[in-house]
N, CA, C and O atoms as CSV, one atom per row, in Angstrom:
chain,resi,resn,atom,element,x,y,z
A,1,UNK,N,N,-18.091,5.829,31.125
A,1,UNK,CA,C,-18.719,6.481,32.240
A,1,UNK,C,C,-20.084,7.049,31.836
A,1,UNK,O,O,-20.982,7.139,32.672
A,2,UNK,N,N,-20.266,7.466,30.448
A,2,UNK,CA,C,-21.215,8.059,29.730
A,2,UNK,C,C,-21.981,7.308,30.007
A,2,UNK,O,O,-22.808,7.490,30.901
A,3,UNK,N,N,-21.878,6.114,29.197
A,3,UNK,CA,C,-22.907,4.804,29.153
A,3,UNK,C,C,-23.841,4.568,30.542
A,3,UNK,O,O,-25.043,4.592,30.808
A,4,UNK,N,N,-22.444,4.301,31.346
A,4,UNK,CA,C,-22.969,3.951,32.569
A,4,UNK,C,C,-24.324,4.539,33.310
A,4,UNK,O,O,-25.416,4.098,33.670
A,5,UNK,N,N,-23.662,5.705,33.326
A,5,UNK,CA,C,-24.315,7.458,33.714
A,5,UNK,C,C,-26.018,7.307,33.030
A,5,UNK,O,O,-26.999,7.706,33.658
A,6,UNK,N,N,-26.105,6.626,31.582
A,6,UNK,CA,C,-27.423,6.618,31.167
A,6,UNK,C,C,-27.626,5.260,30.958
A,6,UNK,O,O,-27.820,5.022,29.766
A,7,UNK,N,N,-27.659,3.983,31.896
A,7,UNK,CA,C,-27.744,3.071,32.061
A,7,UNK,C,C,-28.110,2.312,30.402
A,7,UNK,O,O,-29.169,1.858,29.968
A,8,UNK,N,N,-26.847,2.412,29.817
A,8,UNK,CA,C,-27.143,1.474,28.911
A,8,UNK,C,C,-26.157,0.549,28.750
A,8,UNK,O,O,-24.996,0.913,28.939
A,9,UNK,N,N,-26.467,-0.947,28.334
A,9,UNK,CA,C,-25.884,-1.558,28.860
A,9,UNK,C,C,-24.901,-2.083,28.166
A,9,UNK,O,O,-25.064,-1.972,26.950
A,10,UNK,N,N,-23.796,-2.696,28.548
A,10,UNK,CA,C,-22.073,-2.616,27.465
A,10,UNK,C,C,-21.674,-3.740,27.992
A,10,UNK,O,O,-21.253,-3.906,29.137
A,11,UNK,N,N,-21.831,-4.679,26.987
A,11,UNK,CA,C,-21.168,-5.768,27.281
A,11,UNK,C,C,-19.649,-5.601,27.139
A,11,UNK,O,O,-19.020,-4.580,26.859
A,12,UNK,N,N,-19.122,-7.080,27.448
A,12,UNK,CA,C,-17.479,-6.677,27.517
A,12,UNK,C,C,-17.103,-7.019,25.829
A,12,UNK,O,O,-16.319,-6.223,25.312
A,13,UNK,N,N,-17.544,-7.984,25.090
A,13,UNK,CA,C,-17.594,-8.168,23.643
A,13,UNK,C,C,-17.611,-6.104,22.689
A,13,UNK,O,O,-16.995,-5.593,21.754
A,14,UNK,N,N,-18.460,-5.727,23.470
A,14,UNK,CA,C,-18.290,-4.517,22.452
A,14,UNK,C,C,-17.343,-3.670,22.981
A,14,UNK,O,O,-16.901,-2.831,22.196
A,15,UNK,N,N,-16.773,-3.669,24.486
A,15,UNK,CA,C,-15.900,-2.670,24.431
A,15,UNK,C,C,-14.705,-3.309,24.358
A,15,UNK,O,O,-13.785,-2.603,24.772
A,16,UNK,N,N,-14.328,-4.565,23.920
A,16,UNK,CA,C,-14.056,-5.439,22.803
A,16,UNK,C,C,-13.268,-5.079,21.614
A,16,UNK,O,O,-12.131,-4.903,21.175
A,17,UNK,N,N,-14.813,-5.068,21.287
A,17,UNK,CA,C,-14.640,-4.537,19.628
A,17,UNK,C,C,-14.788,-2.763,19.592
A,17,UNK,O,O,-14.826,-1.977,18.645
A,18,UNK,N,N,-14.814,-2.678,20.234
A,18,UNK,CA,C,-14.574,-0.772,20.295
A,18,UNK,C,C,-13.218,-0.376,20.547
A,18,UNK,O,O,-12.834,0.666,20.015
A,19,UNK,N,N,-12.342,-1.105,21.348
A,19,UNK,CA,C,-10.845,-1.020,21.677
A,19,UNK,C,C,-10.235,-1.429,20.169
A,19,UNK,O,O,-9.434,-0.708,19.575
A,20,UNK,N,N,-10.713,-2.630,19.673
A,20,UNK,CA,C,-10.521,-2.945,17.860
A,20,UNK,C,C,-10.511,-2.464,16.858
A,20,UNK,O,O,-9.858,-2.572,15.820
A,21,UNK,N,N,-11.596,-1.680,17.349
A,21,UNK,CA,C,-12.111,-0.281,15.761
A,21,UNK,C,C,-11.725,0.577,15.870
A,21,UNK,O,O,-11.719,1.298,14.873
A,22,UNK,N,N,-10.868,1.340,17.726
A,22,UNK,CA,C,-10.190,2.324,17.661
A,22,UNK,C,C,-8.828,2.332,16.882
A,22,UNK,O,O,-8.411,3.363,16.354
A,23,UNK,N,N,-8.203,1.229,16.837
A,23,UNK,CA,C,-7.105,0.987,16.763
A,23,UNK,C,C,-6.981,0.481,14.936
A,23,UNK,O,O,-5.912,0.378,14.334
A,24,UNK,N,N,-8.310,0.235,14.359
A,24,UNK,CA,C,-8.066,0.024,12.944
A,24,UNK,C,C,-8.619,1.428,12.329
A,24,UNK,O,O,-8.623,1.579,11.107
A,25,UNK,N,N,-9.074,2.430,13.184
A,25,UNK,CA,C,-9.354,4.028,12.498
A,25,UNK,C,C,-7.884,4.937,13.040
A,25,UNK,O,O,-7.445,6.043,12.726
A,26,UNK,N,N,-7.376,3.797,14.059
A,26,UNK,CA,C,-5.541,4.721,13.828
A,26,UNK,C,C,-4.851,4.838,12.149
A,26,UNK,O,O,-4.517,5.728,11.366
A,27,UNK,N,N,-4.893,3.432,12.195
A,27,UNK,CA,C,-4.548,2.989,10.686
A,27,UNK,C,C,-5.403,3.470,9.666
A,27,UNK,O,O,-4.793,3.801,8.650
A,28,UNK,N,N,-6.726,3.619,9.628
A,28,UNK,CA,C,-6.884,4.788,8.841
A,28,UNK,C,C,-6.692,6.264,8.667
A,28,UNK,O,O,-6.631,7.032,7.707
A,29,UNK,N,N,-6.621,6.360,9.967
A,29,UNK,CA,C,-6.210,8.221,10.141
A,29,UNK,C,C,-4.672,8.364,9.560
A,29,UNK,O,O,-4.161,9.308,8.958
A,30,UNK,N,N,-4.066,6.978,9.988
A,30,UNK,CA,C,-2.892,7.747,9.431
A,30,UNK,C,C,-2.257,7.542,7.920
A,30,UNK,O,O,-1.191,7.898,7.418
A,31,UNK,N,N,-3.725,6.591,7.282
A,31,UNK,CA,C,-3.623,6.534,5.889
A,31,UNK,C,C,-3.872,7.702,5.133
A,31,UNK,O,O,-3.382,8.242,4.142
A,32,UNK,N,N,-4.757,7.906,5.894
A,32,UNK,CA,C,-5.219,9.362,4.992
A,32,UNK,C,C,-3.871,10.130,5.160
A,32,UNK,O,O,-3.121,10.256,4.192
A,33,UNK,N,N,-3.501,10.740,6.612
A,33,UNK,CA,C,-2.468,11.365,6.590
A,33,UNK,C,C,-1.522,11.540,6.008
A,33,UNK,O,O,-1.169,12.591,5.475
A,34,UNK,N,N,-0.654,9.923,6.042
A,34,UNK,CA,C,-0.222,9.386,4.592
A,34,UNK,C,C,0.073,10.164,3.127
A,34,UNK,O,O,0.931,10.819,2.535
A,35,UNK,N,N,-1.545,9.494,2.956
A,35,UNK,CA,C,-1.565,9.823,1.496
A,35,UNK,C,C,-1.893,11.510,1.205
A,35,UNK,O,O,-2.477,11.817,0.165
A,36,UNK,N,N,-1.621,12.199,1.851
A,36,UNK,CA,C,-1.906,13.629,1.519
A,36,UNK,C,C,-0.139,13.715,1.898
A,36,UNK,O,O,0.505,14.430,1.130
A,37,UNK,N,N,0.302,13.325,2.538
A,37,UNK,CA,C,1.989,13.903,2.888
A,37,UNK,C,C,2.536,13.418,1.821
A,37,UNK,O,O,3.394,14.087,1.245
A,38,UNK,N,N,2.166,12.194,1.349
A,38,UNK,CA,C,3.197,11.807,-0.016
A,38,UNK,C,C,2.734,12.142,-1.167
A,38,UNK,O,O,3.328,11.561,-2.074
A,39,UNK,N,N,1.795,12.944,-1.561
A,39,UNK,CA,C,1.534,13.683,-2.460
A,39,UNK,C,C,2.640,14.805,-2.452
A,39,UNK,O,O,3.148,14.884,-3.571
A,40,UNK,N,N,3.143,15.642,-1.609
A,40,UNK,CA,C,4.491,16.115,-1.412
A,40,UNK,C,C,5.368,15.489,-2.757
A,40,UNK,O,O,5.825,16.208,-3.646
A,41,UNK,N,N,5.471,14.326,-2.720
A,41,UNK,CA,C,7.100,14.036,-3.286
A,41,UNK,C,C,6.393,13.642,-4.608
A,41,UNK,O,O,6.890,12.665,-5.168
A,42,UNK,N,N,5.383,14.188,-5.178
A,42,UNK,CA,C,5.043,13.674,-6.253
A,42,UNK,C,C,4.875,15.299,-7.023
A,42,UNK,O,O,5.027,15.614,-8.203
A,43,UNK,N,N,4.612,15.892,-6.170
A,43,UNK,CA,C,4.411,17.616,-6.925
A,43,UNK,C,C,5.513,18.257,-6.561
A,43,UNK,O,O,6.320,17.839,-5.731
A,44,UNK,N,N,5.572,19.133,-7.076
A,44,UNK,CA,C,6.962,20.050,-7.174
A,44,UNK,C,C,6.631,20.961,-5.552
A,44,UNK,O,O,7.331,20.733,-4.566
A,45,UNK,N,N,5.701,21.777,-5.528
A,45,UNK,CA,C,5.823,22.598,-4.536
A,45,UNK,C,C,4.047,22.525,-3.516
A,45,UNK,O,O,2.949,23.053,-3.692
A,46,UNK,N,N,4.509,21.767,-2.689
A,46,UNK,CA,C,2.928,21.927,-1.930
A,46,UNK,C,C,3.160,22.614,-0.648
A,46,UNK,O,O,3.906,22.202,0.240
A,47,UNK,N,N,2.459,23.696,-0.624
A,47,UNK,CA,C,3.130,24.664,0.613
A,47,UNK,C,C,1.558,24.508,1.635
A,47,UNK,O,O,0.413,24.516,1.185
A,48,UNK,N,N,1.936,24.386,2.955
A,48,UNK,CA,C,0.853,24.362,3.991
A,48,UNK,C,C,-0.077,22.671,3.490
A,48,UNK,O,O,-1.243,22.554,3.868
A,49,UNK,N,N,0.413,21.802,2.870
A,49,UNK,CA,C,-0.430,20.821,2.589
A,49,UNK,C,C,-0.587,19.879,4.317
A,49,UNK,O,O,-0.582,18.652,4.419
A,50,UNK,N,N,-0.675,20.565,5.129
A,50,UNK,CA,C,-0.805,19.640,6.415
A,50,UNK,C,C,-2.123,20.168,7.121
A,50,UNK,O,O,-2.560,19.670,8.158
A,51,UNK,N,N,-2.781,21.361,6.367
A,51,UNK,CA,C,-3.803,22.182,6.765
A,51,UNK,C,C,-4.929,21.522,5.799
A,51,UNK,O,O,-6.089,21.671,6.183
A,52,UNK,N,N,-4.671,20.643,4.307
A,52,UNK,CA,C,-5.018,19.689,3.601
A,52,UNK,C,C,-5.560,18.730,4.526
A,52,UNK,O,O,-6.661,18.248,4.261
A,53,UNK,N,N,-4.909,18.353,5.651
A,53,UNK,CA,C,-5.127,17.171,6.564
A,53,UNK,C,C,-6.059,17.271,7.545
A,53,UNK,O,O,-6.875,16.432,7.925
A,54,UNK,N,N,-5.797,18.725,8.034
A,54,UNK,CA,C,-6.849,19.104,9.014
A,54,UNK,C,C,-8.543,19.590,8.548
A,54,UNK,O,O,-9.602,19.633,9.173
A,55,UNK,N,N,-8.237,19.835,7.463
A,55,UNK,CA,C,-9.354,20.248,6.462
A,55,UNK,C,C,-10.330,18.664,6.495
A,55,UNK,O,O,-11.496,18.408,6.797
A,56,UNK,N,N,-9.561,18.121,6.181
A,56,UNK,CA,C,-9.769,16.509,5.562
A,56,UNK,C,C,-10.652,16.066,6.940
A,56,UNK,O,O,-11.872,15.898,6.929
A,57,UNK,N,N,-9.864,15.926,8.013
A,57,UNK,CA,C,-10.407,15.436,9.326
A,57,UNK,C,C,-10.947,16.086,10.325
A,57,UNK,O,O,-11.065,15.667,11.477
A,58,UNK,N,N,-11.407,17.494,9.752
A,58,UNK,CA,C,-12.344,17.760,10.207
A,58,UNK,C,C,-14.021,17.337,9.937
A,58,UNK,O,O,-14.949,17.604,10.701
A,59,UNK,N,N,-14.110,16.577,8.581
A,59,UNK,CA,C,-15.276,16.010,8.234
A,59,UNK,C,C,-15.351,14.677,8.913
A,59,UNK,O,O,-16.450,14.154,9.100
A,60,UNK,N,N,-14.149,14.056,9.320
A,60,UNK,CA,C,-14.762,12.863,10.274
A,60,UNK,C,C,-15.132,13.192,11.799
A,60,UNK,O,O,-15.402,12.219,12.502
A,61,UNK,N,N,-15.176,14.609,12.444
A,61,UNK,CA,C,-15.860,15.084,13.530
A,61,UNK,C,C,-17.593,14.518,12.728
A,61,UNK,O,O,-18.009,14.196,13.841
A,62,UNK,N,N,-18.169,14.356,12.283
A,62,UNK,CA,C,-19.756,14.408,12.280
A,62,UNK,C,C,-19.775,13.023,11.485
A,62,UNK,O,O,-18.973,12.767,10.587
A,63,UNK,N,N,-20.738,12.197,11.899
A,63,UNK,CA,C,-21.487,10.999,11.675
A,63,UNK,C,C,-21.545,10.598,10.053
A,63,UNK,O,O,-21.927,11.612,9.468
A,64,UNK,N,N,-21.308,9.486,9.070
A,64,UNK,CA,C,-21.664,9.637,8.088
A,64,UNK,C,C,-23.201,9.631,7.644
A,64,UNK,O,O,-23.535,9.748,6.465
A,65,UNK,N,N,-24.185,9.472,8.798
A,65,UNK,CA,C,-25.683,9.449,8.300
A,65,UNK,C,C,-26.137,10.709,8.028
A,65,UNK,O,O,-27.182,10.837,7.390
A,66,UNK,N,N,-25.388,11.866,8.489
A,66,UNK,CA,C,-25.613,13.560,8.168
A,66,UNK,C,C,-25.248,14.183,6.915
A,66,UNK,O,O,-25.648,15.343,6.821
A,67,UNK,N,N,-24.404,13.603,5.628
A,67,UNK,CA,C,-23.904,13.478,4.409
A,67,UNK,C,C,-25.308,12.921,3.410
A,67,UNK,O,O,-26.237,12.273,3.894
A,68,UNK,N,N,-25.249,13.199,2.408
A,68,UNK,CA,C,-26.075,13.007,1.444
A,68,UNK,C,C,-25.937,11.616,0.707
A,68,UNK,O,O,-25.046,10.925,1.199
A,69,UNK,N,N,-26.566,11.075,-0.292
A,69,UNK,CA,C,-25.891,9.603,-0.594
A,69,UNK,C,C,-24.575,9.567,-1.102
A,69,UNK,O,O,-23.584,8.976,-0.672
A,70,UNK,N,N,-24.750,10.416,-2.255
A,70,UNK,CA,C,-22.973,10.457,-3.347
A,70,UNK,C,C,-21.490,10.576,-2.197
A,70,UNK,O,O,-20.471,9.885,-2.210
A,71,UNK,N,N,-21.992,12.090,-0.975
A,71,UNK,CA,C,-20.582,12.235,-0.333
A,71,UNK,C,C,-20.976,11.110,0.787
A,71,UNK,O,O,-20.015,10.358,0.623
A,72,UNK,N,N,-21.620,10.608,1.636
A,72,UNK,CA,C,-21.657,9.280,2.367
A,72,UNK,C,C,-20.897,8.194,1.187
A,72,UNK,O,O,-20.134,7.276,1.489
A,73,UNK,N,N,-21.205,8.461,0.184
A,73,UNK,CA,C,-20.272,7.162,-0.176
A,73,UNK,C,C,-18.323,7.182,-0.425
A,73,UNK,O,O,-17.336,6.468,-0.252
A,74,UNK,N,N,-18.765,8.678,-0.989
A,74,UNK,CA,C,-17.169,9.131,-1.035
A,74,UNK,C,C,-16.280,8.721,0.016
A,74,UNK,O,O,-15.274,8.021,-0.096
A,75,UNK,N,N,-16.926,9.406,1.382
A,75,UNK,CA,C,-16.270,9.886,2.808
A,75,UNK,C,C,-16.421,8.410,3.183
A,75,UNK,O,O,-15.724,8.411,4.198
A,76,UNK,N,N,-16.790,7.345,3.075
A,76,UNK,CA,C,-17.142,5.992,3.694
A,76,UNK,C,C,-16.197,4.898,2.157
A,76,UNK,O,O,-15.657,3.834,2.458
A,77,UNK,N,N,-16.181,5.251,1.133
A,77,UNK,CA,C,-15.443,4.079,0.188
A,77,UNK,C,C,-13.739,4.741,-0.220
A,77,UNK,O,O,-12.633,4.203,-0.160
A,78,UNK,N,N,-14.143,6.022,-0.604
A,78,UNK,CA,C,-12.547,6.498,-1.592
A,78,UNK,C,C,-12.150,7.017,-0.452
A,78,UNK,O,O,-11.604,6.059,0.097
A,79,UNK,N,N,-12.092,7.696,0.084
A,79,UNK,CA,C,-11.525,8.737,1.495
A,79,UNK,C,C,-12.102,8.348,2.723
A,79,UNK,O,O,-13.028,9.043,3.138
A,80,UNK,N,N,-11.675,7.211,3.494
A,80,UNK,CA,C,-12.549,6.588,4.727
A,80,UNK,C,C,-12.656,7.303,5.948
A,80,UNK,O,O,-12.376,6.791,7.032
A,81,UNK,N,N,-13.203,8.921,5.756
A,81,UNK,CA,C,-12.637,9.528,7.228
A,81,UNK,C,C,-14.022,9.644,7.707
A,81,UNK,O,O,-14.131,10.152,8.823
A,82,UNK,N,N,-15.348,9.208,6.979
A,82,UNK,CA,C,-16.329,9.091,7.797
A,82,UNK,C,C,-16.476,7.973,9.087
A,82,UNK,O,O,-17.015,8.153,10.179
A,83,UNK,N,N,-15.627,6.454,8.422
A,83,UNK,CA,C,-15.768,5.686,9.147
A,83,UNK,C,C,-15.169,6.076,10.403
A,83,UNK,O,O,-15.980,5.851,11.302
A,84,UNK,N,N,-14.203,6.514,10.800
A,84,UNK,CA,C,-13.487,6.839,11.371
A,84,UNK,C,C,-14.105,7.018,13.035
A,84,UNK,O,O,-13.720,6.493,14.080
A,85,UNK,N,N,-15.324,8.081,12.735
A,85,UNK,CA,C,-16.165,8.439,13.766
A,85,UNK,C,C,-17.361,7.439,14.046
A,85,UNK,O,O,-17.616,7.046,15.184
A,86,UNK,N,N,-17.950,7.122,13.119
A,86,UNK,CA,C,-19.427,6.416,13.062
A,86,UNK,C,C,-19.013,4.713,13.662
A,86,UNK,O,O,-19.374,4.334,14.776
A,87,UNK,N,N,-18.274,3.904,12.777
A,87,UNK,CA,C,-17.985,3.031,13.497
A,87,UNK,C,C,-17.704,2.636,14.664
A,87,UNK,O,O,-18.530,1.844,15.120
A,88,UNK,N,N,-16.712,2.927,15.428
A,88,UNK,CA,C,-17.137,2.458,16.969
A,88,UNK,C,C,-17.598,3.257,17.716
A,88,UNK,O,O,-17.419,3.171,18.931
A,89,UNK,N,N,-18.202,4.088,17.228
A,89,UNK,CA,C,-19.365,5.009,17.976
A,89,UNK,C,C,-20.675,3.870,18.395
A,89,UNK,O,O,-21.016,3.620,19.551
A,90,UNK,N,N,-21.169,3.387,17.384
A,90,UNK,CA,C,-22.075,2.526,16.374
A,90,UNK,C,C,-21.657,1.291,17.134
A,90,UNK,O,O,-22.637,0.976,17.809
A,91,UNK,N,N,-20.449,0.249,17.396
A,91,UNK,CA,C,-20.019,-0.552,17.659
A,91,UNK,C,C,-20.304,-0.226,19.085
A,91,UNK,O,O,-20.890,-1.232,19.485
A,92,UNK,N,N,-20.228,0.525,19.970
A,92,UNK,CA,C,-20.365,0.550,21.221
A,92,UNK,C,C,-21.848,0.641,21.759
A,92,UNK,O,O,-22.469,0.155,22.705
A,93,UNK,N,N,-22.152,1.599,20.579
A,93,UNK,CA,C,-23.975,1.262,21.259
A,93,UNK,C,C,-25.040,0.627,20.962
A,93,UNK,O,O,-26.228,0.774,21.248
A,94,UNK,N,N,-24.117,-0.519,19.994
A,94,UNK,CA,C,-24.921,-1.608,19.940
A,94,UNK,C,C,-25.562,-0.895,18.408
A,94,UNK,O,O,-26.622,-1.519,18.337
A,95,UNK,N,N,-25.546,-0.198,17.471
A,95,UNK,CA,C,-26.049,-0.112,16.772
A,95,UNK,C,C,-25.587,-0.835,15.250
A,95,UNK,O,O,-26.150,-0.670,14.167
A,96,UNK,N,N,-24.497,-1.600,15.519
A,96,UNK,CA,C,-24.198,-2.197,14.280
A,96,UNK,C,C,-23.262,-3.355,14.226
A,96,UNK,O,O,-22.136,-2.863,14.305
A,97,UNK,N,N,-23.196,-4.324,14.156
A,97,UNK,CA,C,-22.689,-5.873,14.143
A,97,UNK,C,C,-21.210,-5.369,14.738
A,97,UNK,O,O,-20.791,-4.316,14.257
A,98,UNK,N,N,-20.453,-5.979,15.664
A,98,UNK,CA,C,-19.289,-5.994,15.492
A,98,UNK,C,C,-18.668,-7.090,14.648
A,98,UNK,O,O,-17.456,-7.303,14.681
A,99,UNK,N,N,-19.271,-7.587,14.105
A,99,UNK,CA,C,-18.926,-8.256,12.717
A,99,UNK,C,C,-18.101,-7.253,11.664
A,99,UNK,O,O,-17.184,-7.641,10.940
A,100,UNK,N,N,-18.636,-5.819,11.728
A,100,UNK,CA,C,-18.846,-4.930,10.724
A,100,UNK,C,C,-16.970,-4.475,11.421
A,100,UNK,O,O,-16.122,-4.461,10.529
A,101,UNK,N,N,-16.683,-4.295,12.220
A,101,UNK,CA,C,-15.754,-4.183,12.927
A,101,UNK,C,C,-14.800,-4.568,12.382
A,101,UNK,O,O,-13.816,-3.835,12.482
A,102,UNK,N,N,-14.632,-5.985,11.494
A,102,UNK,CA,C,-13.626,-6.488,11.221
A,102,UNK,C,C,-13.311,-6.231,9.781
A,102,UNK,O,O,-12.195,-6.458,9.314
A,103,UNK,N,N,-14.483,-5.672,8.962
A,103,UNK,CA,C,-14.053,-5.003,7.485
A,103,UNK,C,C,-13.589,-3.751,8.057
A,103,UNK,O,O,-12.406,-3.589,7.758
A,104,UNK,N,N,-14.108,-2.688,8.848
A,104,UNK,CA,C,-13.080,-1.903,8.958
A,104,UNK,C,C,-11.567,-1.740,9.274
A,104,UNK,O,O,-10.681,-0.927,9.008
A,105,UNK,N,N,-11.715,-3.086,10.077
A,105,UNK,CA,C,-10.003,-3.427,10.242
A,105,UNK,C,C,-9.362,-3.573,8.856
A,105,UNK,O,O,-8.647,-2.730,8.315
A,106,UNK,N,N,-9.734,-4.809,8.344
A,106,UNK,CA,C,-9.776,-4.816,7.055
A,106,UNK,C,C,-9.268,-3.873,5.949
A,106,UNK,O,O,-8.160,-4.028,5.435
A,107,UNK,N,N,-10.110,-2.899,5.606
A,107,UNK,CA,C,-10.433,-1.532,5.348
A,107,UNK,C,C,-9.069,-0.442,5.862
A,107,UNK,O,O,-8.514,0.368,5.120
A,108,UNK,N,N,-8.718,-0.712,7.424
A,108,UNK,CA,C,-7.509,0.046,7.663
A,108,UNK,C,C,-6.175,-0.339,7.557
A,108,UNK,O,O,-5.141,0.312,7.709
A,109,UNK,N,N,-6.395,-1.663,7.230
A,109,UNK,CA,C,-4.966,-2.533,6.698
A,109,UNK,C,C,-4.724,-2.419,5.081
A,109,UNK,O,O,-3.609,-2.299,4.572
A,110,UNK,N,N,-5.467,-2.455,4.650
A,110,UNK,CA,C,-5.320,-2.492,3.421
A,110,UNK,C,C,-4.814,-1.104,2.978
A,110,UNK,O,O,-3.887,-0.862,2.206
A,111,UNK,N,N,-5.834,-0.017,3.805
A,111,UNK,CA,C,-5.242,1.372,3.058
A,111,UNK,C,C,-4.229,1.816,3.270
A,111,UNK,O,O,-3.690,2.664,2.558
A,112,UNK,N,N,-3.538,1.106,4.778
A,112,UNK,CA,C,-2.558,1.675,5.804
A,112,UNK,C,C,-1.144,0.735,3.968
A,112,UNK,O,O,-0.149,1.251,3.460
A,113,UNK,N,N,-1.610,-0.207,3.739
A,113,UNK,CA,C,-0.312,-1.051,2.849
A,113,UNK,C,C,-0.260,-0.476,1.351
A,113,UNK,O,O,0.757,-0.696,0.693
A,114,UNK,N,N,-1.499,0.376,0.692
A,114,UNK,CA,C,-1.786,1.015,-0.556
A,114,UNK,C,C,-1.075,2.448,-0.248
A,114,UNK,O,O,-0.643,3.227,-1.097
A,115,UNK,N,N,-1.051,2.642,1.413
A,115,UNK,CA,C,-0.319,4.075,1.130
A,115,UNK,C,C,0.953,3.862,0.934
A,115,UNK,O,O,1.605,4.285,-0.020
A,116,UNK,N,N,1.421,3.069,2.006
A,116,UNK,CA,C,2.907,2.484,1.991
A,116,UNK,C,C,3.376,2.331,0.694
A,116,UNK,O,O,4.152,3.174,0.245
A,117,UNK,N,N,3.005,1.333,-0.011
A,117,UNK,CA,C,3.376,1.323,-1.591
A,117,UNK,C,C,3.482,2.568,-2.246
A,117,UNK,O,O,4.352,2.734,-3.100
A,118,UNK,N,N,2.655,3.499,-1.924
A,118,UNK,CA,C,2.767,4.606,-2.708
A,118,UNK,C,C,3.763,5.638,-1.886
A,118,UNK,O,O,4.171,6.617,-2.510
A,119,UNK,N,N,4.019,5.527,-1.026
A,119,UNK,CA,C,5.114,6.643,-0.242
A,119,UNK,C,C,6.624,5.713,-0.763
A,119,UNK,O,O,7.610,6.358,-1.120
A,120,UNK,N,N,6.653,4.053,-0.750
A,120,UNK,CA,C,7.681,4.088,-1.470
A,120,UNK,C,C,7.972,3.848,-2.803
A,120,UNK,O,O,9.091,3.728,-3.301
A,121,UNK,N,N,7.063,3.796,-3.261
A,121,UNK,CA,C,7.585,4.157,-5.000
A,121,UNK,C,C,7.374,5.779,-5.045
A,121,UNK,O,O,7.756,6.259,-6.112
A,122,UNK,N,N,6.860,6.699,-4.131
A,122,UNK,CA,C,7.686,8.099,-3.989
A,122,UNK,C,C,9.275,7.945,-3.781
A,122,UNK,O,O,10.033,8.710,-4.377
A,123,UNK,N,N,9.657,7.163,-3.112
A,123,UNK,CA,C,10.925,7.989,-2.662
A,123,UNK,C,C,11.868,6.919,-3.376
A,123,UNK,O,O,12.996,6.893,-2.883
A,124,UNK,N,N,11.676,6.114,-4.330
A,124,UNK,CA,C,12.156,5.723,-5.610
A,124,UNK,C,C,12.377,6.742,-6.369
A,124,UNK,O,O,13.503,7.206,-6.545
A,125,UNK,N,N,11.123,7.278,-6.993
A,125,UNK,CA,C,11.281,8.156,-7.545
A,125,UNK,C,C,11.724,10.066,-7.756
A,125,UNK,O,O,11.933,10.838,-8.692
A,126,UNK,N,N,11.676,10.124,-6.029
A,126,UNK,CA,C,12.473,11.130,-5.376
A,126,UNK,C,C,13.731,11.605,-5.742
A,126,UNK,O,O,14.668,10.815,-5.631
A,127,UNK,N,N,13.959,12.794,-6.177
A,127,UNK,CA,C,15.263,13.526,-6.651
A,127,UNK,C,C,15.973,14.544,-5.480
A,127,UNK,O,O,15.313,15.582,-5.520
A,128,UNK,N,N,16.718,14.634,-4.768
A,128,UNK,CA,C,17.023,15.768,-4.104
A,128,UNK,C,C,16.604,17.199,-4.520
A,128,UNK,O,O,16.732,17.821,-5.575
A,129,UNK,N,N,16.185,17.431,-3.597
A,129,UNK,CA,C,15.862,19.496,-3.683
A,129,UNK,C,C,17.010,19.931,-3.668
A,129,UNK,O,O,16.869,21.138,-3.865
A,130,UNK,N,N,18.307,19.668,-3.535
A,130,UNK,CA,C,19.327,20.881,-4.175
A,130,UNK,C,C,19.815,20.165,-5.354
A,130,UNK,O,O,20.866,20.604,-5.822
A,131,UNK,N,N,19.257,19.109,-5.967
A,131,UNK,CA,C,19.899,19.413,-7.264
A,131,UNK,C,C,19.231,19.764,-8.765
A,131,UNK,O,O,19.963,19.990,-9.729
């Protein structure tokens, strides 16, 4: 409606690939999520670690071009919660290939299957809390 409202123009290809990139920054959001919850079964006592999460994703509220080079690369390669926002932001207004679209899918499959592996060789290695 935004778009519309300031006549710019949206093909059906990008809202397309914007319905695409929402749905591969699910799979990253909930990698990250993920991988901060199964840190849990790897430490003895993590108390409030879900405020860890909100901490975390509150840095993908703002663009990665507002970050410096070192944390743009952090927040965009090791911890992907920049992409999160910038990509189909970017994808919708035409500011960046929806080509680029499909490494982030990419990108959210892969991390969404690196967490998995690691939540279950947690609970391999998982001992009960009462004993």
């Amino acid at each position: 409606y935004g778009l519309l409202q300031r006549n710019i123009p949206v093909t059906l290809e990008q809202v397309a690939a914007f319905i695409l990139s929402l749905c591969a920054t699910t799979f990253l959001m909930y990698g990250v999520f993920f991988l901060i919850m199964t840190s849990c079964v790897f430490a003895d006592r993590l108390n409030n670690v879900v405020y860890l999460f909100t901490s975390t994703f509150d840095m993908a509220r703002y663009p990665k071009d507002i970050y410096g080079f070192i944390p743009q690369r952090i927040f965009t390669s090791i911890l992907p919660v920049a992409l999160m926002v910038s990509v189909p932001a970017d994808i919708l207004f035409g500011f960046t290939s929806p080509l680029y679209m499909f490494q982030l899918l990419g990108l959210g499959i892969l991390f969404f299957i690196v967490v998995r592996m690691g939540w279950l060789y947690g609970l391999r290695r998982y001992t009960s809390a009462s004993s």
